[in-house]
Structures are given as structure tokens and as C-alpha cells.
TORPA-4810 file (N, C-alpha, C, O; in nm, 3 decimals):
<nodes>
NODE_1_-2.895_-0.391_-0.341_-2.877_-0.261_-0.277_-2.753_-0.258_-0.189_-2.724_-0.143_-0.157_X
NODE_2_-2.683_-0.337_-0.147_-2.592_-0.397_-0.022_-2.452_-0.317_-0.131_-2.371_-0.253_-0.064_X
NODE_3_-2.435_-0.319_-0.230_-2.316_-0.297_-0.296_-2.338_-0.129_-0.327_-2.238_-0.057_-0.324_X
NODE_4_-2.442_-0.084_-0.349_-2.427_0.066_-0.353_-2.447_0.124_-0.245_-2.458_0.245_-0.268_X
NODE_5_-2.461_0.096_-0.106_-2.496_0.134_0.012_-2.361_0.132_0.059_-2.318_0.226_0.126_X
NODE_6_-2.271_0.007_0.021_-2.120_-0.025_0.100_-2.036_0.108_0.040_-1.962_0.185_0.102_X
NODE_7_-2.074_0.106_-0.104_-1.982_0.194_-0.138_-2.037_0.341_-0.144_-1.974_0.424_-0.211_X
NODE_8_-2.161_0.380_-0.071_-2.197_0.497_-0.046_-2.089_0.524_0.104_-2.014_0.621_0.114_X
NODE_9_-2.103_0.414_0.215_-2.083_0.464_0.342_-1.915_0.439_0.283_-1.859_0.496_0.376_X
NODE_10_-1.810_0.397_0.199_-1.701_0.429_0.183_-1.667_0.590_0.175_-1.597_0.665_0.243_X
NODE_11_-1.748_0.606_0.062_-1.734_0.767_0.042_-1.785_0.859_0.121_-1.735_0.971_0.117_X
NODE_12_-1.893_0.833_0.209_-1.893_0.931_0.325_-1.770_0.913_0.449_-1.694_1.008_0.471_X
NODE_13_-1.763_0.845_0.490_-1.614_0.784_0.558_-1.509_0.843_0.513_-1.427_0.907_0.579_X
NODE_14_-1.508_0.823_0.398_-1.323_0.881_0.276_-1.406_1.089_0.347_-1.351_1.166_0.426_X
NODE_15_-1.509_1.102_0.292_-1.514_1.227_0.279_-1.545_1.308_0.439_-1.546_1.431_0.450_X
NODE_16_-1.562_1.236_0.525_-1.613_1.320_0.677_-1.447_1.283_0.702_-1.396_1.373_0.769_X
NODE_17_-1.365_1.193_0.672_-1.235_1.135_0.756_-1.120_1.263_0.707_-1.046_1.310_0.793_X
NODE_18_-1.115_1.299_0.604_-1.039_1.398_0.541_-1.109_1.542_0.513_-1.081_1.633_0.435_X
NODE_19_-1.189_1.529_0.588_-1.239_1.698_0.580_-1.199_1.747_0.652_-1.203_1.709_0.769_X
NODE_20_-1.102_1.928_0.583_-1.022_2.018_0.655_-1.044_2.155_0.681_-0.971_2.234_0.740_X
NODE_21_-1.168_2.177_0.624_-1.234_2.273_0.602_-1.321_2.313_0.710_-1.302_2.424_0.758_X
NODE_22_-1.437_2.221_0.768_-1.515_2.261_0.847_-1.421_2.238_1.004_-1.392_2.344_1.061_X
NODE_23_-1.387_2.143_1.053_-1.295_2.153_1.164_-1.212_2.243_1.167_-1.188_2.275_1.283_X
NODE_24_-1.149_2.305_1.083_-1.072_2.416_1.112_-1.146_2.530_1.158_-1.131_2.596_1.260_X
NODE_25_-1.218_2.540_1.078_-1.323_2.690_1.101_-1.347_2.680_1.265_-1.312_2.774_1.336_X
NODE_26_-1.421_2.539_1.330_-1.479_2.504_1.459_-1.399_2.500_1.544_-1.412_2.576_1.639_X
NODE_27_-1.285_2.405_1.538_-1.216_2.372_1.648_-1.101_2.441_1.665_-1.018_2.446_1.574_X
NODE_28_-1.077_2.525_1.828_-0.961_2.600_1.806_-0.836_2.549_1.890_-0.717_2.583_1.889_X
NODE_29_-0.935_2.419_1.990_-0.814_2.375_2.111_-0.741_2.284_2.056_-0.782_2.200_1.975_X
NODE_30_-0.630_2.295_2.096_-0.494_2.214_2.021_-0.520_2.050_2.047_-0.486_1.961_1.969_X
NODE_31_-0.589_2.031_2.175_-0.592_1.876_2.187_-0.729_1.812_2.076_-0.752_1.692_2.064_X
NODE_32_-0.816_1.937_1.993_-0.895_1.871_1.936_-0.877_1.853_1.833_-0.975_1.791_1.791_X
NODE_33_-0.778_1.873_1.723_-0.767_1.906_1.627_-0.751_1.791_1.566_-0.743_1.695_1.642_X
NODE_34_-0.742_1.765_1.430_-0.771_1.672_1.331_-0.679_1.615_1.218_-0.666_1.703_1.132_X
NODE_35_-0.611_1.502_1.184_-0.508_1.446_1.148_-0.489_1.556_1.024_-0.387_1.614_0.988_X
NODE_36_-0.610_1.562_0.979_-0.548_1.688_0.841_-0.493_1.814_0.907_-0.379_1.858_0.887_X
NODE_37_-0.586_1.870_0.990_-0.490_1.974_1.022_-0.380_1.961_1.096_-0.310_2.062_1.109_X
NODE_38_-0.357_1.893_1.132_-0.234_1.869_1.237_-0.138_1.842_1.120_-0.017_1.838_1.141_X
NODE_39_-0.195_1.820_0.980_-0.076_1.761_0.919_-0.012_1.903_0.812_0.098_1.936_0.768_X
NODE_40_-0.149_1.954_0.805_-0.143_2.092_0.752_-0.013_2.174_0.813_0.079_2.224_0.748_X
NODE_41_-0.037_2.173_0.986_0.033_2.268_1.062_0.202_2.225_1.017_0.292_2.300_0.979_X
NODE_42_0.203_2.076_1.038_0.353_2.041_1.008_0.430_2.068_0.874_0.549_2.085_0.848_X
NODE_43_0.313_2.066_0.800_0.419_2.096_0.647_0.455_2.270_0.677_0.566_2.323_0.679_X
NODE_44_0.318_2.334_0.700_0.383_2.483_0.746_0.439_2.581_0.837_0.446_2.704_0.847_X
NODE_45_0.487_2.441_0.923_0.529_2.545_1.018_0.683_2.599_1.012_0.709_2.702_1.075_X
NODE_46_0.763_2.547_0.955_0.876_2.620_0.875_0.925_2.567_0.783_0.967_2.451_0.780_X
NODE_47_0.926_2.646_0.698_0.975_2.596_0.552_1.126_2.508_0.555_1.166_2.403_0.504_X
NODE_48_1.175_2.593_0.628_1.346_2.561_0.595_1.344_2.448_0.696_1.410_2.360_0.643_X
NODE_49_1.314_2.418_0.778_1.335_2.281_0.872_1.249_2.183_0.918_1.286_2.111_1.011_X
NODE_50_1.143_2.170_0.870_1.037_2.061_0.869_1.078_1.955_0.815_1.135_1.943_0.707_X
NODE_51_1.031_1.834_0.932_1.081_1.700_0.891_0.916_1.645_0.832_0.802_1.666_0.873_X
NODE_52_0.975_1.563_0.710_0.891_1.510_0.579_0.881_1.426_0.657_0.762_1.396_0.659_X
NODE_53_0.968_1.332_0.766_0.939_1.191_0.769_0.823_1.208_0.872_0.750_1.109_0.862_X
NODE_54_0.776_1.295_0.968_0.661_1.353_1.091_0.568_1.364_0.986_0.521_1.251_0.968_X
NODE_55_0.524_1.436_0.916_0.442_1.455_0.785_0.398_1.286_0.739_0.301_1.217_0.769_X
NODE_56_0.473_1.269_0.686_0.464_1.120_0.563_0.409_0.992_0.701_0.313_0.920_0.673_X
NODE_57_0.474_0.978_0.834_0.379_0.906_0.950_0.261_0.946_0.970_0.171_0.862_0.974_X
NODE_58_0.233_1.086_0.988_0.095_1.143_0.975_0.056_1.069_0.888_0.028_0.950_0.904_X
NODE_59_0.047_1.136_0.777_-0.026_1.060_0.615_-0.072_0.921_0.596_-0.166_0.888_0.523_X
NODE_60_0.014_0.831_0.676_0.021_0.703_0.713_-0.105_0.665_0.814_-0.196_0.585_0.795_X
NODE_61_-0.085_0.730_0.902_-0.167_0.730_0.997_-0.348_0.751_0.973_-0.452_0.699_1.012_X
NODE_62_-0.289_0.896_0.857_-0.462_0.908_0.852_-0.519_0.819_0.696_-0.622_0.844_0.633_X
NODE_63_-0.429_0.727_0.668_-0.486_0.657_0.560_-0.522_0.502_0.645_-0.581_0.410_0.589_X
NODE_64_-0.495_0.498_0.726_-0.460_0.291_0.793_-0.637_0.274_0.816_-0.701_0.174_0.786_X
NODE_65_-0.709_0.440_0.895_-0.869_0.371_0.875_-0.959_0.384_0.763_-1.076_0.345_0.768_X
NODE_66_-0.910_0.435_0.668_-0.958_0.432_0.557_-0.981_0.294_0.478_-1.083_0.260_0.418_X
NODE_67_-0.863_0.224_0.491_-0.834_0.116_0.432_-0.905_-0.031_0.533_-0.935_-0.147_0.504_X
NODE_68_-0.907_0.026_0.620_-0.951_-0.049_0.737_-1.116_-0.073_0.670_-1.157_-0.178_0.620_X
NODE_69_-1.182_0.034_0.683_-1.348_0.009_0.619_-1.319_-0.010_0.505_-1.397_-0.090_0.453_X
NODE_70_-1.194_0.048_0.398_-1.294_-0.005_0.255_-1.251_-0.195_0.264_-1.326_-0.262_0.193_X
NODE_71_-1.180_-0.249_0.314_-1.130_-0.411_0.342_-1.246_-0.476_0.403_-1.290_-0.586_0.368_X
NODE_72_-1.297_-0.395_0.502_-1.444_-0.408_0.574_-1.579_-0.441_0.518_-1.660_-0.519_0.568_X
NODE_73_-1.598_-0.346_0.371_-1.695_-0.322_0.309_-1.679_-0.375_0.177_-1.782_-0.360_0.111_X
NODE_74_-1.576_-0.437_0.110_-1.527_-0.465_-0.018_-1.622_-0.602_-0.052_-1.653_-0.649_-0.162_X
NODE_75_-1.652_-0.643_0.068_-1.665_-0.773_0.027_-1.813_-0.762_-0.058_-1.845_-0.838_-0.149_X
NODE_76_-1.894_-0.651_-0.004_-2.034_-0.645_-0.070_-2.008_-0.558_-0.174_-2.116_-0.534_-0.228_X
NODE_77_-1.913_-0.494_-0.231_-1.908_-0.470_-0.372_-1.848_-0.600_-0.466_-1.883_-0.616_-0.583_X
NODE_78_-1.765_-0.676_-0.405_-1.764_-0.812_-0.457_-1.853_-0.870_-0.474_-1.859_-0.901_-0.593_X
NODE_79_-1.970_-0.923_-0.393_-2.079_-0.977_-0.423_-2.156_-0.912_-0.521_-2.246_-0.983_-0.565_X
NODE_80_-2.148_-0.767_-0.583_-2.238_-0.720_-0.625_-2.230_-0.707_-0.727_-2.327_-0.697_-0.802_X
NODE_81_-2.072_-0.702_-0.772_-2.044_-0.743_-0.898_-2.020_-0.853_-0.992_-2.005_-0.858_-1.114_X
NODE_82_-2.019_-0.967_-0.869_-2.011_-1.120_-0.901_-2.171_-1.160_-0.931_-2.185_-1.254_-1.010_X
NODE_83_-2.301_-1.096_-0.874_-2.396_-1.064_-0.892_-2.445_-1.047_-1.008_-2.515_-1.124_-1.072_X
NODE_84_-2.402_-0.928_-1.040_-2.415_-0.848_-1.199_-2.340_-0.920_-1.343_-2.353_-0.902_-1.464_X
NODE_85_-2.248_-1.018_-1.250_-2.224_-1.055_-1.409_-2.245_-1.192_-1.490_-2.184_-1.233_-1.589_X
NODE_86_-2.369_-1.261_-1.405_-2.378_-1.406_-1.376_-2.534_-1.405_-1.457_-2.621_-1.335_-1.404_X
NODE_87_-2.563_-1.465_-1.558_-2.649_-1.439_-1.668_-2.760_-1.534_-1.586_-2.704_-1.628_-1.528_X
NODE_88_-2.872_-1.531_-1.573_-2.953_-1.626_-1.530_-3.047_-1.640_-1.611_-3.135_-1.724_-1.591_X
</nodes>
């Protein structure tokens, strides 16, 4: 169970960490706001002079804890598949 549980709480993690939808609707104060939207605001806040490289650090930023838990949690989908393929 340890290998479909790791990779359940990946995908809730991947999916509460990048959700842009419900925080937007909720949160309206500028200090609360959320790496997606904050990253949202930068691509649109003017077309003709927005810097990609503020954007692309964002992006950076909101991927480093992602990678952080799935490195965290990998190890019990390793076991689970080293598990599964070992004939007894």
C-alpha cells in the first residue's frame, strides 16, 4: 500500500501546489497571493514589456517543492516496484 499512497500524496501536492482557480476566486490581498497567480499577473501585465526572465524564476521557484516531495516519496514507489517484479 506504501507505493500507491506515496504516489497518491504526490498528486495531491502536484494538484493543491498549482491550483489557480480556487485562490484566485478567495484571495484578494496582494501579500496573499499564490506563485501561480503571481505568475499569471507577470506574463499579463504588459504585453510589450514584460520580462520572461521574472516569469521563468517564478516557474523555477514554483517547481523546486514539487521536486522536493516527489525525491522525498520516490523511494516507496521504488520499493514497490522492485516489489512487484521479484517472482517468489
Amino acid at each position: 500500500m506504501k507505493p500507491a499512497i506515496a504516489v497518491q500524496m504526490i498528486f495531491t501536492f502536484v494538484t493543491s501546489w498549482n491550483n489557480y482557480f480556487t485562490p484566485a476566486l478567495i484571495l484578494h490581498d496582494e501579500k496573499k497571493k499564490t506563485l501561480p497567480i503571481l505568475i499569471a499577473q507577470l506574463r499579463s501585465a504588459d504585453w510589450l514589456k514584460f520580462d520572461m526572465g521574472q516569469v521563468y524564476v517564478m516557474i523555477a521557484f514554483s517547481i523546486f517543492p514539487v521536486i522536493i516531495v516527489y525525491l522525498f516519496l520516490s523511494r516507496f514507489i521504488v520499493q514497490g516496484v522492485a516489489l512487484g517484479s521479484v517472482k517468489g
